[in-house]
GUMIMI-270731 format. One record per residue: y, x, z of N, C-alpha, C, CB in turn. Coordinates in nm, 3 decimals, padded with zeros to 5 digits. Glycine has a CB too. Layout:
BEGIN
      nY      nX      nZ     caY     caX     caZ      cY      cX      cZ     cbY     cbX     cbZ
       Y       X       Z       Y       X       Z       Y       X       Z       Y       X       Z
...
END
This chain:
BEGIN
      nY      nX      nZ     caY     caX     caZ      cY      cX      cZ     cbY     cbX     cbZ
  00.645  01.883  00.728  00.715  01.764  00.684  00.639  01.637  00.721  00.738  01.769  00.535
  00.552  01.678  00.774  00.422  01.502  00.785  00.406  01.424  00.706  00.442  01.385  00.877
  00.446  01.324  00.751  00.455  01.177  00.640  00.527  01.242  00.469  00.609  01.020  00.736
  00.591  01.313  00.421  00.652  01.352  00.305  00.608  01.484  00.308  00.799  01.331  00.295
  00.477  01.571  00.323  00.414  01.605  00.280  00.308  01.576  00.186  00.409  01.631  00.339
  00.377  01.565  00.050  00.278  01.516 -00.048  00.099  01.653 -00.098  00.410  01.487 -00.207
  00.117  01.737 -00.020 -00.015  01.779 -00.042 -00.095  01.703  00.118 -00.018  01.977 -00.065
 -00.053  01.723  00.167 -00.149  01.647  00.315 -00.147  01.491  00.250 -00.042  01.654  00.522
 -00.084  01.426  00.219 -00.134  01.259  00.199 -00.206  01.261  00.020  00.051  01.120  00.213
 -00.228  01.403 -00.053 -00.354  01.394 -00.135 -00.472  01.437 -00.090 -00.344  01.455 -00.244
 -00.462  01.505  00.027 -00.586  01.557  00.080 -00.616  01.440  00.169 -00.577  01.705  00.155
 -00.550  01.368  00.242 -00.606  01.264  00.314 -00.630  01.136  00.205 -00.507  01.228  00.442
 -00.592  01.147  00.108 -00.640  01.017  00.000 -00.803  01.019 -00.030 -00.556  01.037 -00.169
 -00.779  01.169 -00.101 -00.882  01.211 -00.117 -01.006  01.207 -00.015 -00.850  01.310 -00.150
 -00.978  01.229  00.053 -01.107  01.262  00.185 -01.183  01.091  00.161 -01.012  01.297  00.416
 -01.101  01.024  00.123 -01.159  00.893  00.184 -01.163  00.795  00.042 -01.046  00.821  00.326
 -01.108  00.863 -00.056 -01.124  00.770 -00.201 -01.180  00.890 -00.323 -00.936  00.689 -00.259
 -01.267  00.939 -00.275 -01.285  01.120 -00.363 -01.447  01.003 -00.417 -01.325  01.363 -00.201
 -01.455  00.879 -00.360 -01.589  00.856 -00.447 -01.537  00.713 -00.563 -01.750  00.805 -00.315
 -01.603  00.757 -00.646 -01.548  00.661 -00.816 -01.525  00.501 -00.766 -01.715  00.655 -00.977
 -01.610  00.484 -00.719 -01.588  00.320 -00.696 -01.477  00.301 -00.539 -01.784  00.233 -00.664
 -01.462  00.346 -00.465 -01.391  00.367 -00.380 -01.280  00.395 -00.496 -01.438  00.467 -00.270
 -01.236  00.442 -00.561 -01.087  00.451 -00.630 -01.080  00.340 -00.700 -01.053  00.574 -00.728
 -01.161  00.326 -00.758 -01.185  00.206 -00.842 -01.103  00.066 -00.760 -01.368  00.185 -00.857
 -01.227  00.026 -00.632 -01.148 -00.062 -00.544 -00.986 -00.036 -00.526 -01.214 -00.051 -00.409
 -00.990  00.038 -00.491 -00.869  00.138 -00.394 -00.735  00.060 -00.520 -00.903  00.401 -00.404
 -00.752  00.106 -00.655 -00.676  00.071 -00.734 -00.622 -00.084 -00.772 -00.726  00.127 -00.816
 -00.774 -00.114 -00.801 -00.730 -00.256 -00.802 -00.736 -00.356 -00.706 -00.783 -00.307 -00.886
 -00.697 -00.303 -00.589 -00.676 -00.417 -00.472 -00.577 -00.423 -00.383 -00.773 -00.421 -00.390
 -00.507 -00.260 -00.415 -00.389 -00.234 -00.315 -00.274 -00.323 -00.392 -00.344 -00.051 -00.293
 -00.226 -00.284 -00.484 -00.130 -00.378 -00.576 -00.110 -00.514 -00.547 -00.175 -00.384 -00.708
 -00.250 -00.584 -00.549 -00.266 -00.748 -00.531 -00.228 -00.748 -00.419 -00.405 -00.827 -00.545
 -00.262 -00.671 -00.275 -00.231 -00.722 -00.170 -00.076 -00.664 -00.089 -00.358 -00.703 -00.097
 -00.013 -00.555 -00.222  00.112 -00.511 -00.216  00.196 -00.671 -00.241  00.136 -00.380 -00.338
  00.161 -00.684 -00.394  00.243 -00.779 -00.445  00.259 -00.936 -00.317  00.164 -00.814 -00.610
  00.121 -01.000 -00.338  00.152 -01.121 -00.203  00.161 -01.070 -00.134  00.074 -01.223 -00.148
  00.213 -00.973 -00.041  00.282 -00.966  00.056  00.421 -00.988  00.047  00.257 -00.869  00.102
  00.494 -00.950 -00.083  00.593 -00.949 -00.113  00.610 -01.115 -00.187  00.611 -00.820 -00.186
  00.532 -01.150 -00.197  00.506 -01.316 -00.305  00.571 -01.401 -00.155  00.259 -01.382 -00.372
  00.481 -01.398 -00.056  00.526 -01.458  00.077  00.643 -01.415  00.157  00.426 -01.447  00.162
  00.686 -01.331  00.118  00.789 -01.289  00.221  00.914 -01.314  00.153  00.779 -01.136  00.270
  00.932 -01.371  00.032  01.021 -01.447 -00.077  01.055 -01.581  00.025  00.925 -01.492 -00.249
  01.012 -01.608  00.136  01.055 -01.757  00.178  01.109 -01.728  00.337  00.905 -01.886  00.170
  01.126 -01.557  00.328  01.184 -01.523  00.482  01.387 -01.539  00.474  01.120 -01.309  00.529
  01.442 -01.582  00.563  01.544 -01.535  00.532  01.628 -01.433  00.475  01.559 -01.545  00.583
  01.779 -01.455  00.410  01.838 -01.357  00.376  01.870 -01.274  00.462  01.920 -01.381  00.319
  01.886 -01.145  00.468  01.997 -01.042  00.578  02.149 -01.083  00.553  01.989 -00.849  00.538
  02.147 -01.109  00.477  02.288 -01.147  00.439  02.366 -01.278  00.366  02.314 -01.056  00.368
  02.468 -01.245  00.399  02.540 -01.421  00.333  02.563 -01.371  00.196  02.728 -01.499  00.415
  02.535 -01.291  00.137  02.583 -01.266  00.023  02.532 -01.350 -00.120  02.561 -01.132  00.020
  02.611 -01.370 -00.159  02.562 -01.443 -00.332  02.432 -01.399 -00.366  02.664 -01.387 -00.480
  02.343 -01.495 -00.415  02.211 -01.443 -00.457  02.245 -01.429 -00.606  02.076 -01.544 -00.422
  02.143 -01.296 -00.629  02.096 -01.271 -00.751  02.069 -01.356 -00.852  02.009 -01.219 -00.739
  02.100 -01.429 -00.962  02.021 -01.494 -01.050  02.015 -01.471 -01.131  02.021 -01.579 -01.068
  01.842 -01.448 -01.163  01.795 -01.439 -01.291  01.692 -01.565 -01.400  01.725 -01.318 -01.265
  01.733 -01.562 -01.509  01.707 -01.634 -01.582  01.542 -01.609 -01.710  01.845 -01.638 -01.627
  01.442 -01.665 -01.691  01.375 -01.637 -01.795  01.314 -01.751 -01.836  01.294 -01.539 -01.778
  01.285 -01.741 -01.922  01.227 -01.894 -02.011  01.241 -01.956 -01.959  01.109 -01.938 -02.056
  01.380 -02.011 -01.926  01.447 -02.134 -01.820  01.379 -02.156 -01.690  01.442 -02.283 -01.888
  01.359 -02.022 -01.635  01.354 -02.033 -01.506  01.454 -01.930 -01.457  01.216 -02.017 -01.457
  01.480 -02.016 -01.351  01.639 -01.957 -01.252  01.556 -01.905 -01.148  01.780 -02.094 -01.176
  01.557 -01.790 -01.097  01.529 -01.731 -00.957  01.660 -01.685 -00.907  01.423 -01.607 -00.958
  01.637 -01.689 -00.814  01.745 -01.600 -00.708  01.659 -01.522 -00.604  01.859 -01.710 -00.611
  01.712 -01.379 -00.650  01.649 -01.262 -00.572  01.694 -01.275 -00.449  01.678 -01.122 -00.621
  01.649 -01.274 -00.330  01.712 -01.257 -00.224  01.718 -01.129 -00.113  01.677 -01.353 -00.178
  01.784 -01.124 -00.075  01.791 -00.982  00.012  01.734 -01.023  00.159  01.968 -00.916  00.027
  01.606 -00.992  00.185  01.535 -01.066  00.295  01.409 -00.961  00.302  01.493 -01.243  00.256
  01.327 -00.973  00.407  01.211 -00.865  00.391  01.140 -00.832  00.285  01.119 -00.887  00.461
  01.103 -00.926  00.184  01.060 -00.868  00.121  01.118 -00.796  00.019  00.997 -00.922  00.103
  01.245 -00.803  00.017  01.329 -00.686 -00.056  01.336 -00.573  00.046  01.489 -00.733 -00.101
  01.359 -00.551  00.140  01.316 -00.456  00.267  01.201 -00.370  00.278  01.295 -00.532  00.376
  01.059 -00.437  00.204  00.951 -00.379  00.210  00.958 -00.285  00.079  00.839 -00.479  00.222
  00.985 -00.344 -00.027  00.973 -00.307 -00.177  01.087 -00.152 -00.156  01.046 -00.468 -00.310
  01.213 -00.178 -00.068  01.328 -00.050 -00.064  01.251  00.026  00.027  01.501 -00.080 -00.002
  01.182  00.021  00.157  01.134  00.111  00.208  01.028  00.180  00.124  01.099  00.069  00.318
  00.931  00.136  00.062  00.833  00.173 -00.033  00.894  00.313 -00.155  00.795  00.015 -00.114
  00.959  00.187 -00.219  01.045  00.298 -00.314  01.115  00.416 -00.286  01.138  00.244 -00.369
  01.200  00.437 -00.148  01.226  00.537 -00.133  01.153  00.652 -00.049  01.318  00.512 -00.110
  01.038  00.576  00.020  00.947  00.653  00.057  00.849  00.727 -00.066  00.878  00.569  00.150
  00.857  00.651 -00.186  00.760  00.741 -00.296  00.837  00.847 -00.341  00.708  00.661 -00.435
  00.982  00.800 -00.382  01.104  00.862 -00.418  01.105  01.034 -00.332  01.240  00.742 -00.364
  01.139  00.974 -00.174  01.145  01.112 -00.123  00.984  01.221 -00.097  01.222  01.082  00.026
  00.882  01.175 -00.143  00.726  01.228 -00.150  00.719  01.334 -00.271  00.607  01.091 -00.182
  00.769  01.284 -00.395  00.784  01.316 -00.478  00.870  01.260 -00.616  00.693  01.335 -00.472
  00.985  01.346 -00.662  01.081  01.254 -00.700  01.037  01.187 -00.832  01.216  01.322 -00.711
  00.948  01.291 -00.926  00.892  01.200 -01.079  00.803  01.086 -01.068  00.800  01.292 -01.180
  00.689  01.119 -01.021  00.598  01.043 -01.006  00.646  00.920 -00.890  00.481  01.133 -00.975
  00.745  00.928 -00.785  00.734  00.856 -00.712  00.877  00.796 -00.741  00.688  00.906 -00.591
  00.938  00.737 -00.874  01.047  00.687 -00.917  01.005  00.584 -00.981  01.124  00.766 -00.985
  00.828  00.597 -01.058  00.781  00.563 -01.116  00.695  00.440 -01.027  00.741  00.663 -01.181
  00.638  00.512 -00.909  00.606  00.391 -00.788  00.742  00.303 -00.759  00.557  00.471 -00.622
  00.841  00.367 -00.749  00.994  00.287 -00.724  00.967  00.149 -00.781  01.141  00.363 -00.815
  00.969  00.233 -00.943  00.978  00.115 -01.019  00.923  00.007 -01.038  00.977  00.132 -01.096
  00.773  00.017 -00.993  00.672 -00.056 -00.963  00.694 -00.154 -00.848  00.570  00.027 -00.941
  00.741 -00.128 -00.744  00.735 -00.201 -00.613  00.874 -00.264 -00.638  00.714 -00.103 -00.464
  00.957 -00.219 -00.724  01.109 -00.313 -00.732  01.043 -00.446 -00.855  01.294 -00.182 -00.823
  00.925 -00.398 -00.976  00.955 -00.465 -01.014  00.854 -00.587 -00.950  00.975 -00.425 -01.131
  00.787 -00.538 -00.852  00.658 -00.689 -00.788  00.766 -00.719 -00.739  00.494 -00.682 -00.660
  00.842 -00.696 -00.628  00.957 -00.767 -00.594  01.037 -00.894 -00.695  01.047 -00.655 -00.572
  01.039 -00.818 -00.792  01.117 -00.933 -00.879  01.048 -01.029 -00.907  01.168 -00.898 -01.003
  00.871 -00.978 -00.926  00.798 -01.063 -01.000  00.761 -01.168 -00.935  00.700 -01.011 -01.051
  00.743 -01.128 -00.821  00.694 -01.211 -00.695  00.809 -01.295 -00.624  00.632 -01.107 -00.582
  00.960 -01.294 -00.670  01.057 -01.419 -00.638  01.006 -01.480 -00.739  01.224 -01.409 -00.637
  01.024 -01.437 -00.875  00.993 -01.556 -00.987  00.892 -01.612 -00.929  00.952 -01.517 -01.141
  00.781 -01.566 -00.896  00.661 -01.651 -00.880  00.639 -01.747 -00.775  00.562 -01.577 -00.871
  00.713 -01.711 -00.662  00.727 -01.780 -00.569  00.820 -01.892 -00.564  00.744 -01.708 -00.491
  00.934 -01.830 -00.653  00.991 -01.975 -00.653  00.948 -02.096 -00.751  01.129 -01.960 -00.675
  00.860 -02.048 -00.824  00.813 -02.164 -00.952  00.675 -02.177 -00.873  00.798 -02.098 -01.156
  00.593 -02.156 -00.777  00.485 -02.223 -00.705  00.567 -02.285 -00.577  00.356 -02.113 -00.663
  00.674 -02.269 -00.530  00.696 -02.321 -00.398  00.583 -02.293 -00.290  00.715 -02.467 -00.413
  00.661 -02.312 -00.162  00.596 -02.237 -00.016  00.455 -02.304 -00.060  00.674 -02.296  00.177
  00.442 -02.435 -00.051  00.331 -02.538 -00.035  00.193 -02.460 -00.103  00.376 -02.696 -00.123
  00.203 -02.439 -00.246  00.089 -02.282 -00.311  00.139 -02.177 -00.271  00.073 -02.242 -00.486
  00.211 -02.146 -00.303  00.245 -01.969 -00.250  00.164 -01.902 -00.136  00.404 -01.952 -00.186
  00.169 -01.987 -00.037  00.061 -01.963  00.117 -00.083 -01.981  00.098  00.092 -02.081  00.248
 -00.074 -02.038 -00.018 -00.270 -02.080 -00.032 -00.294 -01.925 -00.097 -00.339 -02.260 -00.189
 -00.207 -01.929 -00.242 -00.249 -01.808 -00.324 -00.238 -01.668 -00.237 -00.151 -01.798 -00.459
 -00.131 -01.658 -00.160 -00.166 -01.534 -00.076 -00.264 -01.518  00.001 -00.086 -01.505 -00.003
 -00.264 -01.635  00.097 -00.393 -01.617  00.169 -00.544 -01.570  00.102 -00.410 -01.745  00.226
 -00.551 -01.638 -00.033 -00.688 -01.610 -00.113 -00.719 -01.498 -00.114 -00.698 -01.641 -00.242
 -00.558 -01.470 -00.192 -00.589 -01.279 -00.239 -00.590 -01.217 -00.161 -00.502 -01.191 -00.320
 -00.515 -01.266  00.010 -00.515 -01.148  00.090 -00.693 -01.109  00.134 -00.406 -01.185  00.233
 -00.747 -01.220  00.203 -00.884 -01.227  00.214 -00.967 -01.157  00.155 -00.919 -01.320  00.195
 -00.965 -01.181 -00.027 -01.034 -01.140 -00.119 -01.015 -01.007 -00.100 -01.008 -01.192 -00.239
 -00.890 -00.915 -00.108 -00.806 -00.801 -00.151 -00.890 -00.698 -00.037 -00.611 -00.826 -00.130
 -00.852 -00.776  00.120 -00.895 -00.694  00.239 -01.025 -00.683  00.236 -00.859 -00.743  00.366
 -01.134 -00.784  00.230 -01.276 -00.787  00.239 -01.315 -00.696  00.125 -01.339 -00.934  00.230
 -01.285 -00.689  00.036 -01.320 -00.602 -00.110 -01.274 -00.473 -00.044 -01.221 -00.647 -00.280
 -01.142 -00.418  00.045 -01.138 -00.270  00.057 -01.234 -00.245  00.182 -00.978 -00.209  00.081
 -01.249 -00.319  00.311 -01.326 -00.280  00.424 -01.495 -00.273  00.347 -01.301 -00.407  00.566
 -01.498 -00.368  00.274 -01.672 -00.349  00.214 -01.713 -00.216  00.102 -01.715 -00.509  00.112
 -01.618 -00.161  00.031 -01.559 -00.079 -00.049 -01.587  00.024  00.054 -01.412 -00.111 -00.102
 -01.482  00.066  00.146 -01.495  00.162  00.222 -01.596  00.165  00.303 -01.403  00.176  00.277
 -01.661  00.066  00.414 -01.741  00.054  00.458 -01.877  00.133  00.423 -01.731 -00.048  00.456
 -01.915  00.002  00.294 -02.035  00.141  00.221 -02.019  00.269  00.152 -02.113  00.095  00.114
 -01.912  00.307  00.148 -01.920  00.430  00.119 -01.960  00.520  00.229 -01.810  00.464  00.067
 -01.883  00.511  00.357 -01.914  00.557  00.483 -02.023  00.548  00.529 -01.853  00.516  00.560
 -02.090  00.423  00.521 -02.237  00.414  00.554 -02.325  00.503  00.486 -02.286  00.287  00.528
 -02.291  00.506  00.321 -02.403  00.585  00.235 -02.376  00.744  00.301 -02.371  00.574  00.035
 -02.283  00.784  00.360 -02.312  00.888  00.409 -02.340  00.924  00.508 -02.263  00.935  00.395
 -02.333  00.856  00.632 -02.395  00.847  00.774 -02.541  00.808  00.714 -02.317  00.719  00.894
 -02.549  00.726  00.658 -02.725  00.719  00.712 -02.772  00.736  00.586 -02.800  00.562  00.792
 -02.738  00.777  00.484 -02.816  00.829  00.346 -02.790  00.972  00.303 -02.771  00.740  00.217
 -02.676  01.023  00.406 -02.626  01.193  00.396 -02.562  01.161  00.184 -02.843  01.365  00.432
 -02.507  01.089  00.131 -02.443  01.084  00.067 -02.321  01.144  00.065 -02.450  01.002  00.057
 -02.370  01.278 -00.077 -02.203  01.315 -00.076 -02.172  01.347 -00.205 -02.154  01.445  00.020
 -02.027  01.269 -00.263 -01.969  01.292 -00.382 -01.984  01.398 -00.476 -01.865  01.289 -00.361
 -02.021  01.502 -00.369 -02.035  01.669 -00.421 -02.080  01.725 -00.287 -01.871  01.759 -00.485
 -02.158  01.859 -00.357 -02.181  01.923 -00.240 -02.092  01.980 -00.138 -02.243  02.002 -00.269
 -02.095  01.979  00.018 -02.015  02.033  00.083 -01.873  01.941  00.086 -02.010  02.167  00.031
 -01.939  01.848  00.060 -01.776  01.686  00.097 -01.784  01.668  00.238 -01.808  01.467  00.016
 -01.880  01.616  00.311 -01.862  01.606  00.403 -01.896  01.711  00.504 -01.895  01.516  00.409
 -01.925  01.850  00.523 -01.836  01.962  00.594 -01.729  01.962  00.600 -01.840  02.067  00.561
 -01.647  01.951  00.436 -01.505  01.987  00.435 -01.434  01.836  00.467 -01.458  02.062  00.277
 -01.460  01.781  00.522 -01.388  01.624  00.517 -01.411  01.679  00.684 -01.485  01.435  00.427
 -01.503  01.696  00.764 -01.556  01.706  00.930 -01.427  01.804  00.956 -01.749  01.791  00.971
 -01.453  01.917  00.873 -01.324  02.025  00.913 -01.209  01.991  00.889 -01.320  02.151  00.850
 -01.135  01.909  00.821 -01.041  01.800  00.814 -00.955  01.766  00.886 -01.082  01.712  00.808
 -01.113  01.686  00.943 -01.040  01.556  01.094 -01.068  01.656  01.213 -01.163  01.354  01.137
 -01.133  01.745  01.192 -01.104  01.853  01.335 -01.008  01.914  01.326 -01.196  01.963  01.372
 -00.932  01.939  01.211 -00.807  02.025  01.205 -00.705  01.975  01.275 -00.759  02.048  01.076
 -00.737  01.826  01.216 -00.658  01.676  01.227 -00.609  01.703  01.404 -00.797  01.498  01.194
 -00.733  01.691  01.402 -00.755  01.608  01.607 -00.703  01.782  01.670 -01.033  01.537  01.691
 -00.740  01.904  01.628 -00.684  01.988  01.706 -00.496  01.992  01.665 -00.775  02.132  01.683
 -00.484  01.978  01.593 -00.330  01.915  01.528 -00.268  01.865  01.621 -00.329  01.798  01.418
 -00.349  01.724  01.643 -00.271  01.660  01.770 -00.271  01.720  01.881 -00.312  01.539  01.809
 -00.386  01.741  01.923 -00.428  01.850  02.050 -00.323  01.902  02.085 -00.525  01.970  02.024
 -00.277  02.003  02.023 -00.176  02.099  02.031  00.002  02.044  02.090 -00.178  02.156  01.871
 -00.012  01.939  01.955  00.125  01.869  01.998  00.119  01.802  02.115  00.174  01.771  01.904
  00.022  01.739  02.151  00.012  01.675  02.269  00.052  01.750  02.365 -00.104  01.632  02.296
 -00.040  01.853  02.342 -00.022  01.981  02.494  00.143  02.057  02.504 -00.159  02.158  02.459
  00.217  02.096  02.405  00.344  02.117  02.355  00.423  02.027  02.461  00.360  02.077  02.193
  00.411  01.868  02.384  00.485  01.772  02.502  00.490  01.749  02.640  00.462  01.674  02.487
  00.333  01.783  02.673  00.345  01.761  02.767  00.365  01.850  02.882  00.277  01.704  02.767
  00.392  02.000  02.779  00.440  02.153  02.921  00.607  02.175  02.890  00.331  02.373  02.877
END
């Protein structure tokens, strides 16, 4: 199944977030840089002429719009959806509701902040996961750091399974 093989994308999570602070990051940085993505993409056009959404909260009016970043949030959701249907109804719900959260927010900061605040968090969000991941990788190239014994054998046999994986398909296509 590849991509909707939900035991291959826990074993590839794992391989690469199996150490505490690596999840740690992993957790609290994907969200932030889920959400402004979706915060900024609130000022892309609609797909459609259709009536916008409006919602009302403590006298603020948004209008949801049907534009990429409603595009990103539906591909998301039904990609967790078809991975796994409990747990990934529950991601649904999550990425429909930054969607929502992130028109409100965008429309009560306007483009003028909206582009500053994304940019911050995106910066912040990305540099925190490459430095995150980074040293983890390092502590094990040059400190032989491993989460547990026999992590990185079974992580090597992995990405060789991985790369003969492709191997194969490659060779398939191309006879």
């Amino acid at each position: 199944m590849g991509i909707l093989d939900l035991e291959k994308q826990f074993s590839f999570y794992g391989a690469y977030h199996h150490n505490p602070i690596n999840i740690a990051i992993h957790m609290l940085l994907v969200w932030p840089i889920f959400f402004t993505a979706l915060l900024i993409l609130y000022f892309t056009p609609s797909f459609f002429n259709l009536p916008q959404i409006e919602l009302s909260i403590f006298e603020i009016h948004c209008f949801l719009i049907l534009n990429f970043g409603f595009l990103i949030a539906i591909i998301y959701s039904l990609f967790y959806i078809a991975l796994e249907v409990k747990s990934g109804s529950l991601a649904a719900l999550l990425c429909m509701t930054a969607w929502i959260l992130s028109s409100f927010l965008a429309q009560v900061l306007g483009f003028s902040l909206t582009w500053k605040v994304v940019l911050i968090t995106q910066i912040v969000c990305w540099i925190g996961q490459f430095i995150g991941h980074g040293v983890f990788e390092a502590m094990q190239k040059f400190l032989n750091y491993e989460p547990y014994p026999g992590f990185q054998a079974k992580v090597e046999a992995l990405i060789d399974a991985e790369i003969n994986d492709w191997k194969e398909k490659k060779q398939l296509l191309i006879s």
